[in-house]
C-alpha positions as CSV (number, residue, x, y, z in Angstrom):
1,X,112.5,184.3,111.7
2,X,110.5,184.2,108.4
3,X,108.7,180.6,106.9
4,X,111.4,180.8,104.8
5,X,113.7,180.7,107.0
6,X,112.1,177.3,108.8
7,X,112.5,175.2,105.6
8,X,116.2,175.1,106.1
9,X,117.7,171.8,107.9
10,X,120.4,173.1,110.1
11,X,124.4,171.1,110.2
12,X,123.6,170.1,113.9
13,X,120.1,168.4,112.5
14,X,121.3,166.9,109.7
15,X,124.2,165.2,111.8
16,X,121.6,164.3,114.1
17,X,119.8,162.7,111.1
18,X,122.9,161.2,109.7
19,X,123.7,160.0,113.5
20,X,120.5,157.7,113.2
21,X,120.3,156.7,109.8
22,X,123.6,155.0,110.2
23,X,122.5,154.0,113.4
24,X,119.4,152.4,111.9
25,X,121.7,150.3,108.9
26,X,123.9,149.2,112.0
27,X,121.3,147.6,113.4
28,X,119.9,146.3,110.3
29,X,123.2,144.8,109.3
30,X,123.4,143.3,112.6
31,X,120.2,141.6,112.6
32,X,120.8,140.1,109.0
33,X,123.9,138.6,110.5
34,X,121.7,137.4,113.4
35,X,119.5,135.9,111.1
36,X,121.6,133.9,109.2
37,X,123.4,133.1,112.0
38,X,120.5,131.8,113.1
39,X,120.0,129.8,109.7
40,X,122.9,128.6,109.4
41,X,122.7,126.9,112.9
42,X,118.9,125.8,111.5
43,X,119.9,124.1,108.7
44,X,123.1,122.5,110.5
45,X,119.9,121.2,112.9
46,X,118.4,120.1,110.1
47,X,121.2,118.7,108.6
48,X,122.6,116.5,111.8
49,X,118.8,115.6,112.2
50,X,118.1,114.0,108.4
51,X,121.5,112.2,109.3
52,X,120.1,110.8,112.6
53,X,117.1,110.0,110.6
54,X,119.2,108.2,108.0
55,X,121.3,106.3,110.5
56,X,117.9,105.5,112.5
57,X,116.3,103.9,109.1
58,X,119.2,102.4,108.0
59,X,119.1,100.1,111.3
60,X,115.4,99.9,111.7
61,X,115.1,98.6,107.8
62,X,117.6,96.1,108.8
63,X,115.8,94.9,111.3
64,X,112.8,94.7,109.7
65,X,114.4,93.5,106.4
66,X,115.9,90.4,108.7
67,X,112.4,89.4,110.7
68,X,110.4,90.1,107.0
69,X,112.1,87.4,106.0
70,X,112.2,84.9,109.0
71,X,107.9,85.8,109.0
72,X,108.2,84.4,105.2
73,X,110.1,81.4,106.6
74,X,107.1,80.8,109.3
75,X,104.5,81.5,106.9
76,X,106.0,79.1,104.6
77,X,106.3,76.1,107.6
78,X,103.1,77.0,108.6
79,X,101.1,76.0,105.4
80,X,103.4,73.1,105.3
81,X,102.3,72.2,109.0
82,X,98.9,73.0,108.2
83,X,99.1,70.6,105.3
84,X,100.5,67.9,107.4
85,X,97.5,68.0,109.4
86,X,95.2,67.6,106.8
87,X,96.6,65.0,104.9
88,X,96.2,62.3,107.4
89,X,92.5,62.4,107.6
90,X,91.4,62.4,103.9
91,X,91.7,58.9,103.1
92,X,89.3,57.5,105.8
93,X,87.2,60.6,104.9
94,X,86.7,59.8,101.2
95,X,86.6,56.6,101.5
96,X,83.1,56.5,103.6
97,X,82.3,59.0,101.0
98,X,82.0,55.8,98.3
99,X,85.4,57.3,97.2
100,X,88.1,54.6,97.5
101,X,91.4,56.9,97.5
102,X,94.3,54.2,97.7
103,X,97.3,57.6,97.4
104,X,98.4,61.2,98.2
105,X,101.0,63.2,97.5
106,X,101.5,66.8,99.0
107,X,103.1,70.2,97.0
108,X,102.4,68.3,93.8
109,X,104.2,70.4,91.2
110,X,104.2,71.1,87.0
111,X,105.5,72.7,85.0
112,X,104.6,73.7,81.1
113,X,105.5,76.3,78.7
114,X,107.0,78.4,81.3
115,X,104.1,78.1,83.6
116,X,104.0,76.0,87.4
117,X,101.2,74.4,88.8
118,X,101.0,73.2,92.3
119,X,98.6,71.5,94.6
120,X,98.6,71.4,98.1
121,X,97.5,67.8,98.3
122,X,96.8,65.3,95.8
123,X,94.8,62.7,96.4
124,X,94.3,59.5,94.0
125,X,93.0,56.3,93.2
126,X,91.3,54.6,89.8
127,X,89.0,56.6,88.4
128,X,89.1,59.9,90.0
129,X,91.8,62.2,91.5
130,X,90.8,64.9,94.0
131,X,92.8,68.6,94.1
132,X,92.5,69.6,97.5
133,X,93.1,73.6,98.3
134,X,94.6,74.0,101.8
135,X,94.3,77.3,103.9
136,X,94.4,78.7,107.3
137,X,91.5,81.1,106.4
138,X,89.5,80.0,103.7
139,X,88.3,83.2,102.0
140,X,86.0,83.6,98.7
141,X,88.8,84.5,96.5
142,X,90.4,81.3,97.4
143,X,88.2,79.3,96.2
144,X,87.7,81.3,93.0
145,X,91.7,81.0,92.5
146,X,92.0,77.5,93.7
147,X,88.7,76.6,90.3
148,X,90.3,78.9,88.1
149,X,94.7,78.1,88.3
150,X,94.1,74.7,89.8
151,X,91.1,72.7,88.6
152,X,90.4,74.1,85.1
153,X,94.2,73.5,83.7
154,X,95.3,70.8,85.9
155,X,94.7,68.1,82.9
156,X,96.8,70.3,80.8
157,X,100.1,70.1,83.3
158,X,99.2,66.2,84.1
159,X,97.9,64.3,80.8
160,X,98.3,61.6,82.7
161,X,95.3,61.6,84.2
162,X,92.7,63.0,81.4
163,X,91.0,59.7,81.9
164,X,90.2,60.3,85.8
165,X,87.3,62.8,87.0
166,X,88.6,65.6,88.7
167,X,87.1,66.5,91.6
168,X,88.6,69.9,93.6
169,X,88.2,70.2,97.7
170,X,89.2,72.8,99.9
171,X,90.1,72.1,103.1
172,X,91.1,75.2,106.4
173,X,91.2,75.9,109.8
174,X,88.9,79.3,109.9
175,X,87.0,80.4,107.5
176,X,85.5,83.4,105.8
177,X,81.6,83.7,106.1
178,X,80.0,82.1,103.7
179,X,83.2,81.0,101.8
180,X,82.4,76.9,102.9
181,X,78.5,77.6,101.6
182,X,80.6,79.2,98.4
183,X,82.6,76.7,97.9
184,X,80.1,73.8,98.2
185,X,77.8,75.5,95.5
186,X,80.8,75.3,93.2
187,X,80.7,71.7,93.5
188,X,84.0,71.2,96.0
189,X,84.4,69.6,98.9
190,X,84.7,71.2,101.9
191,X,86.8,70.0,104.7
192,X,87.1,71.6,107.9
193,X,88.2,70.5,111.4
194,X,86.1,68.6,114.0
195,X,85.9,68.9,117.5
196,X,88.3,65.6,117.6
197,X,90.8,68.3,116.0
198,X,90.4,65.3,112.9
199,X,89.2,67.0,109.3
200,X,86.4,65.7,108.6
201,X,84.2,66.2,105.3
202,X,81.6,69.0,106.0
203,X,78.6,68.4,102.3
204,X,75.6,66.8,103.3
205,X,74.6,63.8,101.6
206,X,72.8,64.9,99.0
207,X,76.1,67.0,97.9
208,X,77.2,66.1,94.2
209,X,80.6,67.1,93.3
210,X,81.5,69.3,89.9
211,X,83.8,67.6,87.5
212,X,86.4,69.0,86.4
């Protein structure tokens, strides 16, 4: 047989061929439907698992939603208990300070054009009314926010007492470092607990308050 000759495919060869070409797209068409057979179960996964997901934040957001807000609730009775603790002790304390204070009033509130100010504790007599800051950690920013919204405007929101010095005060239970030095070089007083578990008035004598 010539070179020729051995260029020609023969009908048995080519069937052969034909046998495995088709044999070949079988198997191709069977693995595409494996694979999205496969998919399809994925995304069903996928699917039932964002749904568990859902169901599981939907609960779990509830929950939290419900103890966020009895936290608040406890926050909120704990400044209030905080500030019943305080109170008690500032009269005696001011008054060996030369500082007769015959009055106070706690969650003072006014209001003006739209605007509310509050203070913790207010105490009072004659000539001069005190502005006292209360906080379970007494920080810098405190005492920055208690000068700046409390002390500086309070005239404004109470007329009444433009005649009075004001002096401000902060008074805590644990403090920031260096937040009581802070404060007293602002000119407040600074009242922290004693060992007796009494507040007791923390400036040295030669302390001179800032009037506000």
């Amino acid at each position: 047989m010539s070179a020729k000759e051995n260029e020609y495919v023969t009908i048995e060869e080519l069937k052969l061929l034909m046998k495995q070409v088709f044999k070949t797209l079988d198997e191709s068409a069977q693995q595409i439907k494996e694979n999205e057979r496969l998919m399809n179960e994925s995304n069903q996964q996928m699917k039932e698992s964002n749904q568990e997901f859902d169901r599981k934040f939907d609960r779990l957001f509830g929950k939290y939603d419900k103890l966020f807000g009895k936290v608040g609730e406890l926050d909120r009775n704990w400044g209030k208990l905080v500030e019943a603790l305080v109170e008690p002790s500032l009269t005696a304390q001011f008054k060996n300070r030369g500082i007769p204070v015959d009055g106070s009033s706690r969650r003072v509130k006014k209001k003006k054009g739209g605007q509310q100010l509050e203070i913790d504790i207010l105490l009072d007599c004659d000539d001069v009314i005190i502005a006292v800051e209360v906080k379970t950690t007494l920080s810098v920013q405190d005492i920055n926010e208690h000068i700046d919204k409390h002390l500086k405007p309070f005239k404004e929101f109470f007329p009444e007492h433009k005649h009075k010095k004001l002096y401000g005060a902060v008074a805590y239970i644990n403090v920031d470092e260096n937040a009581d030095r802070y404060a007293y070089k602002q000119g407040l007083f600074v009242l922290g607990f004693a060992e007796n578990d009494m507040v007791e008035i923390k400036n040295d004598d030669q302390f001179i308050p800032k009037t506000y």
